[in-house]
C-alpha positions as CSV (number, residue, x, y, z in Angstrom):
1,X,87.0,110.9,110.6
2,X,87.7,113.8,108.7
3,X,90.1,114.2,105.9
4,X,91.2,118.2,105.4
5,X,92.9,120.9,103.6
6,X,93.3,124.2,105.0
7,X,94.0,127.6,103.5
8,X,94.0,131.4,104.9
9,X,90.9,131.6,107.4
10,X,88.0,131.7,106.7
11,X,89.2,129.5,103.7
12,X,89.0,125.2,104.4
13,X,87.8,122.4,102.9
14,X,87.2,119.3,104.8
15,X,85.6,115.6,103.9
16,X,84.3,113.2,105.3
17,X,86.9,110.2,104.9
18,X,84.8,107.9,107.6
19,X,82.6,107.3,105.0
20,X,84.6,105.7,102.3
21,X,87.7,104.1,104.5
22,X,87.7,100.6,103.6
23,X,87.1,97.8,106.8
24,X,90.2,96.8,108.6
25,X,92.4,94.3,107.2
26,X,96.0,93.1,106.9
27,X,96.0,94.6,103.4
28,X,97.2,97.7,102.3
29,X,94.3,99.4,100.6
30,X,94.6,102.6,98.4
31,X,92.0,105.6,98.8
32,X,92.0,108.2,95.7
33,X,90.3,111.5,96.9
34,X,90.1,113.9,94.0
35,X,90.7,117.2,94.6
36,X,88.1,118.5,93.2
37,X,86.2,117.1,96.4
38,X,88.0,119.6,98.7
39,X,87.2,122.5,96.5
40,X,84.0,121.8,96.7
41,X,83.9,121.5,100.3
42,X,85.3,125.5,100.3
43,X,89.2,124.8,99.4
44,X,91.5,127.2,97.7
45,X,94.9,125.7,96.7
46,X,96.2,128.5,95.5
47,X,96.0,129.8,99.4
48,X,97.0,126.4,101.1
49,X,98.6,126.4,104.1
50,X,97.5,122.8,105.2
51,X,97.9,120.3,102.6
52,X,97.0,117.2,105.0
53,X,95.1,117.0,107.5
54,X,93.3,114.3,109.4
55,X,91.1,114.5,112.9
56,X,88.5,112.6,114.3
57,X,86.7,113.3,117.5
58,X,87.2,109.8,119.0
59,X,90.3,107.7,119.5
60,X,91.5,105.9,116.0
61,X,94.3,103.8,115.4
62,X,95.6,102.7,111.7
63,X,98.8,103.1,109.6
64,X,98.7,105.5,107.2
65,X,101.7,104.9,104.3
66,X,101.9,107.1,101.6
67,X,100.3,110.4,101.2
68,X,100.2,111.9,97.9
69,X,98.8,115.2,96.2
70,X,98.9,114.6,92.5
71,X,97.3,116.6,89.8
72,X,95.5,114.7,87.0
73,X,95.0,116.7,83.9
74,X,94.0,113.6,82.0
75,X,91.1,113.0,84.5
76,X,88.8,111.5,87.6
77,X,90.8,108.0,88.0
78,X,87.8,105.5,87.5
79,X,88.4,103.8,91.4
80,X,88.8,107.5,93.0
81,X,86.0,108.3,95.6
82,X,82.6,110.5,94.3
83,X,82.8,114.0,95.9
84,X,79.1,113.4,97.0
85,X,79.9,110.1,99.6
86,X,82.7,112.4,101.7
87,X,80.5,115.7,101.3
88,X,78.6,117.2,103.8
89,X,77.6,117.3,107.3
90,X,79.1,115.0,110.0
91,X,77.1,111.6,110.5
92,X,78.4,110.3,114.0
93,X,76.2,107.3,112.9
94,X,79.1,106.1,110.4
């Protein structure tokens, strides 16, 4: 599953959210992605036109609650994901 921002062509910036998204469960569970991951991956947010974007080439059902894109000039959070697990090429493995 993908997790993606986009911005003016050629400009994108797209992660690999399979790779962190907790198991299934009756619990809500919270994912922090910081944005630095997506301007890693090639992101611009200055030319955003996409700010959420999810896509996965097989069939996936889940509920997705609250989406949020908050800027945090005091910091990483300490339980947000490492750029390097959703970075990178596609595993269809995982």
């Amino acid at each position: 599953m993908t997790l993606a921002t986009h911005c003016e062509w050629p400009c994108i910036g797209e992660l690999q959210i399979n790779r962190v998204l907790p198991d299934p469960s009756e619990q809500w569970t919270t994912v922090k992605v910081p944005l630095q991951c997506f301007e890693q991956a090639g992101m611009s947010f200055q030319r955003m036109s996409t700010p959420f974007l999810m896509f996965s080439e097989q069939s996936v059902e889940f509920d997705l609650g609250r989406v949020r894109i908050v800027p945090n000039s005091s910091g990483t959070p300490e339980d947000a994901v490492d750029c390097s697990e959703v970075l990178g090429s596609v595993d269809l493995n995982n």
